[in-house]
VOMARVEX-397033 format. One record per residue (C-alpha): residue in one letter; x, y, z. Coordinates in steps of 0.25 Angstrom, whole numbers, plus 5000, padded with zeros to 4 digits. Layout:
! VOMARVEX-397033
AXYZ/...
This chain:
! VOMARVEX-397033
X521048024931/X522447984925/X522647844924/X523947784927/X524347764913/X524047924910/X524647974920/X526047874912/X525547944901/X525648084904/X526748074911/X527548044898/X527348194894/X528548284897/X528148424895/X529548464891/X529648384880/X528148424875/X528848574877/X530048524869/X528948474856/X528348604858/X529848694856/X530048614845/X529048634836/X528848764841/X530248804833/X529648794820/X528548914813/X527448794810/X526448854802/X525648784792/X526448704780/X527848774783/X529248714787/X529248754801/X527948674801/X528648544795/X529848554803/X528948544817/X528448434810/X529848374807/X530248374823/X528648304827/X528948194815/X530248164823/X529748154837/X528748084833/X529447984825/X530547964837/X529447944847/X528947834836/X527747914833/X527147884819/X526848004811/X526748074799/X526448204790/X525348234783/X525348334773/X523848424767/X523648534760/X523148654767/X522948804763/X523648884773/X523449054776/X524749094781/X524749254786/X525849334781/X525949464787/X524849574791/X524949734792/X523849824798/X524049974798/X523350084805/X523750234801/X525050184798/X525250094808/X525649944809/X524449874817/X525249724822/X524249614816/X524349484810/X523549414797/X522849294800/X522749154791/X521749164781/X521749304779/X521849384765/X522849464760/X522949624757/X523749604746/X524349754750/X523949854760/X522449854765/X521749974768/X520550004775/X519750074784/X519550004798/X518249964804/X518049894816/X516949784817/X516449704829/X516649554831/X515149534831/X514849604819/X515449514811/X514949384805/X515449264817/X514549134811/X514949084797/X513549074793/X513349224795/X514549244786/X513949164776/X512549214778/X512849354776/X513549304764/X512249264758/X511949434755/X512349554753/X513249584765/X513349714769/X514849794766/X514849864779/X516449834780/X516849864766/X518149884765/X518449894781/X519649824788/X518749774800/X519449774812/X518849674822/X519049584834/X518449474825/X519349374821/X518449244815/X518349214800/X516949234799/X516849364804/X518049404796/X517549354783/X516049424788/X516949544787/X517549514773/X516049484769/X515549634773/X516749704765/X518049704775/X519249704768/X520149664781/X519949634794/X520749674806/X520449564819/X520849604832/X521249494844/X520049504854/X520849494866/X522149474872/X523449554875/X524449484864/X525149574854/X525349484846/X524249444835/X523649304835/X523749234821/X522349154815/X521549134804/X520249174798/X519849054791/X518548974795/X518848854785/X519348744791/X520648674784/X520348684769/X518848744764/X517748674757/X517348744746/X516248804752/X516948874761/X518048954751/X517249074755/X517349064770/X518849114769/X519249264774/X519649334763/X520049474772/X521349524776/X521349514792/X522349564803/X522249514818/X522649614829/X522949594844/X521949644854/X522649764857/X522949824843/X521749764837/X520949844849/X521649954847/X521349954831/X519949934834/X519650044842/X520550134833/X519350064823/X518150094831/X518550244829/X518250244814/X519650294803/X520550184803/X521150124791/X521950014790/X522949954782/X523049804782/X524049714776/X523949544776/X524549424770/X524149294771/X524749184763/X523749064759/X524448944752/X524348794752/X525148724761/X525548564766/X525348554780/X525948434786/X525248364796/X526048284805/X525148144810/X525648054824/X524947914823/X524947824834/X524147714832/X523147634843/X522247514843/X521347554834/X521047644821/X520447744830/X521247874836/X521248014841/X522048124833/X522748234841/X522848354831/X523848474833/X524048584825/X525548594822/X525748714813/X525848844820/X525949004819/X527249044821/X528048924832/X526848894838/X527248844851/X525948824859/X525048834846/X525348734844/X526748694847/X526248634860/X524948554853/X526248484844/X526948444855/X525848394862/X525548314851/X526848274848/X526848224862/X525448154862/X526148064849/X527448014855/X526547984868/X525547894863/X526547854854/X527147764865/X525747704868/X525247584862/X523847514863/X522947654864/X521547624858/X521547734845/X522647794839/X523147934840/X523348024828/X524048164831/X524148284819/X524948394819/X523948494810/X524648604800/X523648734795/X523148744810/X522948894807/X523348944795/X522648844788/X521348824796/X521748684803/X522048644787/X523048544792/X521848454802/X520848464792/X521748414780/X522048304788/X520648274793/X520248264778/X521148184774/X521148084787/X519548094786/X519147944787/X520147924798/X519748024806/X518248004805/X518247854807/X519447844818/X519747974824/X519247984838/X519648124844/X520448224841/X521348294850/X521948434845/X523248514854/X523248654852/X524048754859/X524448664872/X525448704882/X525448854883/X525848954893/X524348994901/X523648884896/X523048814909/X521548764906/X521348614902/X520048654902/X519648734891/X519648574881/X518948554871/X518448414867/X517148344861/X516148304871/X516448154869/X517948164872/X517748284883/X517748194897/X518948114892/X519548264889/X519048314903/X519548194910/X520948224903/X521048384907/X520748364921/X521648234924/X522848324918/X522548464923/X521348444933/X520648544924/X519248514920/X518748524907/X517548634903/X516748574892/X517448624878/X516848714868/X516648704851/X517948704846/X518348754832/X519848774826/X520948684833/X521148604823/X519848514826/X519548474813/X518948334816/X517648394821/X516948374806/X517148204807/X516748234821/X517948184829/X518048204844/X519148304851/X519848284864/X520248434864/X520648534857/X521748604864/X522048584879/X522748704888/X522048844887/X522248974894/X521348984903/X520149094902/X520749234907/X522249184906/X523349304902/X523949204890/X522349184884/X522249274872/X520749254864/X519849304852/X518649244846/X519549164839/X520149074848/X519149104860/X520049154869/X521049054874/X522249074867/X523549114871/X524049244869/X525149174859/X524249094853/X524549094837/X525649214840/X527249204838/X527249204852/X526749064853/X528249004856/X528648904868/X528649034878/X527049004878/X527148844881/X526848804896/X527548644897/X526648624907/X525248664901/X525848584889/X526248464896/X524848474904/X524148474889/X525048374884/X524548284896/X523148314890/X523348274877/X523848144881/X522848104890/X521848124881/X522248064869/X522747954879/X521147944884/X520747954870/X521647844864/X521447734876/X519847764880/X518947654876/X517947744869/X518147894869/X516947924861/X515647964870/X514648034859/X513648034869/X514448174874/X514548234862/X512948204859/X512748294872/X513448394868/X512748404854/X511448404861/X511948504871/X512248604860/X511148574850/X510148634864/X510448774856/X509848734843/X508348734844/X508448694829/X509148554835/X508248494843/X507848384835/X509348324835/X509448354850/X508248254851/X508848164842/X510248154848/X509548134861/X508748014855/X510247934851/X510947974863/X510747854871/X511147764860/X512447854859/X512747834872/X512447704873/X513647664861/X514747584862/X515047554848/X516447634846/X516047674829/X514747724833/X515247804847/X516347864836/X515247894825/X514347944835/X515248034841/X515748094825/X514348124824/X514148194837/X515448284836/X515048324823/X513548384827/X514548444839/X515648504831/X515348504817/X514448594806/X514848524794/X515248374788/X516348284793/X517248304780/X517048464784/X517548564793/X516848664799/X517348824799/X518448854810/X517548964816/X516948974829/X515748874829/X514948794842/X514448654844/X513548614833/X514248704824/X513348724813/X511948744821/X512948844829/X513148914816/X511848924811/X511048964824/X512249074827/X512049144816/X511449264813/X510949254799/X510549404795/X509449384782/X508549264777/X509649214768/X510449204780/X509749134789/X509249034777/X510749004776/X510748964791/X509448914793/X509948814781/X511348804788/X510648754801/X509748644796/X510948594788/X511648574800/X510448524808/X510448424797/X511948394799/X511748364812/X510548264809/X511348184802/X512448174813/X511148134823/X510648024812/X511947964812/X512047954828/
């Protein structure tokens, strides 16, 4: 229930002059590094500086995939397509027969990439252009692997003409050097459901050639990274993350997370007295770089962010036209009843217990940092604006990542309504006494470790320290608890990693191992190996606790 002063609070929001932020950044073509880019960053610098906001820009290297132009071409004629970031070039006209290959026949798991990498794969694609409802990077690269020399991938779904733009790239922000081979190295084309449908069925009836044209340009670039502080009572905070660059204007991806965001600074800005500070980012190389822009900053802000970041909050694609469920959050479990309490006292909604989360910019789940939400408004399931692939799960807008995305597609009210979200969390965040409640996210990771037979041990183990855990008042060791929980939750590698931008489950690295499909003894030794590597990992989490 709002209190008295949240209902002040929220009624400080003016949903025309959030729509107004929105327009104005919405004028300038903000991808990655470039001068419409800075120039959005210009107009924040000034309202944030007259609403007495301190800021400042940050600037990292990062290595951008920018595509260029695309050409498919069947018996002469021009097929509408788009080439994705993270894609190669075919330096000149590409020329090859046409095969159509299922989804499911190609490789989903990383570790079944890798495996089959161990021995001789068999060729059974060589020198096809595969054509494919598949879209992932590992599947993809599986495709490269068995002698494809391009891939056509068309939209699952949907009844938009125009072609989504994405990325094939599992490496989140900039590689290790382990992982320099996990990049595609294929030419690919996305379609739209209709045409690619059309293409696959011409496909299925054997004798199609097909000439493919890409041009991806891959570069280093500075992004800036525009930083809010506002300071509170102690060195503790919460960081709202947004990603600012954008394809094409961007107006609800993610012109209305900005101005959200924009919003949330000069409202706590008039505040004084809260009991942490809050920290808001506007993120660069969201999608052409891999979300390069928070994972530069999260290594060079590592410390701080390990030893006083609290939560993260990220805003993505707020406010559009259609997107009526509150419902569909996302959060971990030690921050979900303050999130849930927030969605039904704005929208009466109730929240359904959120799902893994991979992509959005969540690049603190390594050091093992909380999240209030990822996102906030959806279409809701079956609504005539919701567009989907196995990409992005089903939930996007039929805009979504399109030159349609302009301020024809923002809804003030839905954005007003997220807007009253955001703030009443953040404003439950910075004032609670303790927002920390490890004992919840304990649960969970019991919860999911039922489906590991091979886990049994640490299930016992984790029961035996659970009393002690709920039992803790002491603020550092609720805070260390609560990193080491998140990271048996989220997390497959260290905290100075990150793990792959693929789809991945709770317990992300007994996930992998136990769903895949190793094919020979090589194979399974590499996962049998993987999974008591991780079992390990998560033994030393438990010793800590």
């Amino acid at each position: 229930m709002l209190t008295a002063n949240e209902k002040s609070l929220l009624a400080q929001l003016d949903a025309q002059e959030i729509y107004d932020c929105d327009a104005a950044i919405a004028t300038f073509d903000r991808r990655s590094g470039r001068p419409g880019e800075r120039s959005s960053i210009d107009v924040m610098i000034d309202i944030l500086t007259k609403a007495g906001v301190k800021c400042h820009v940050n600037e990292f290297p990062a290595w951008l995939s920018d595509p260029v132009k695309a050409h498919l071409r069947m018996d002469g004629k021009e097929l509408y397509c788009k080439t994705w970031s993270f894609c190669a070039n075919t330096n000149g006209v590409l020329k090859a027969p046409a095969v159509f290959v299922e989804a499911k026949d190609l490789a989903r798991n990383p570790l079944d990439l890798m495996g089959r990498r161990l021995t001789s794969l068999e060729k059974d694609l060589t020198g096809k252009i595969v054509v494919t409802l598949a879209s992932g990077p590992v599947p993809l690269m599986n495709a490269a692997d068995r002698g494809a020399v391009g891939i056509v991938s068309c939209w699952e779904h949907g009844d938009e003409k125009l072609v989504h733009e994405s990325n094939v790239n599992m490496i989140w922000g900039q590689p290790d050097p382990a992982e320099t081979g996990l990049y595609n190295h294929l030419p690919v084309v996305g379609m739209n459901y209709a045409d690619g449908h059309a293409l696959i069925e011409k496909v299925k009836q054997g004798g199609v050639v097909l000439e493919m044209e890409t041009k991806v340009e891959e570069r280093q670039w500075t992004l800036p990274i525009l930083e809010a502080v506002i300071e509170g009572d102690s060195e503790d905070y919460i960081l709202l993350g947004n990603h600012l660059d954008s394809w094409f204007y961007g107006a609800s991806d993610n012109g209305t997370g900005n101005a959200i965001a924009l919003t949330m600074a000069k409202l706590f800005a008039q505040t004084k007295g809260f009991k942490r500070g809050l920290k808001i980012c506007w993120w660069s190389g969201h999608s052409n770089g891999r979300y390069a822009g928070s994972e530069a900053y999260v290594r060079k802000n590592y410390r701080s962010l390990r030893d006083h970041c609290l939560a993260l909050c990220n805003t993505d694609l707020p406010g559009q036209r259609g997107a009526t469920d509150f419902g569909r959050g996302s959060s971990t479990p030690d921050l979900e009843p303050l999130y849930a309490g927030v969605v039904t006292d704005v929208t009466n909604q109730k929240l359904r217990h959120s799902a893994y989360v991979t992509g959005w910019d969540m690049t603190l789940k390594n050091l093992g940092i909380s999240s209030c939400m990822s996102w906030s408004s959806t279409p809701p399931d079956g609504s005539s604006v919701a567009t989907g692939s196995q990409l992005v799960g089903g939930f996007m807008t039929r805009w979504w990542h399109t030159e349609d995305d302009v301020m024809d597609y923002v809804d003030k009210d839905i954005l007003l309504t997220d807007a009253k979200i955001y703030a009443l969390s953040i404003n439950r965040l910075l004032t609670a006494d303790n927002i920390l409640n490890p004992a919840a996210t304990l649960d969970e990771v019991q919860n999911e470790l039922k489906a590991y037979a091979c886990a049994e041990e640490l299930r016992a183990a984790l029961s035996a320290v659970r009393s002690d855990i709920v039992t803790d008042r002491d603020p550092k060791s609720l805070l260390r608890r609560t990193r080491l929980l998140n990271k048996m939750l989220y997390a497959f590698k260290g905290a100075h990693e990150q793990d792959w931008a693929t789809g991945l489950h709770y317990v992300p690295g007994l996930w992998l191992a136990e769903n895949s499909h190793p094919i020979n003894d090589r194979e399974k030794l590499m996962v049998d190996a993987f999974r008591e590597r991780q079992i390990n990992r998560l033994w030393d989490l438990v010793d800590q606790l």
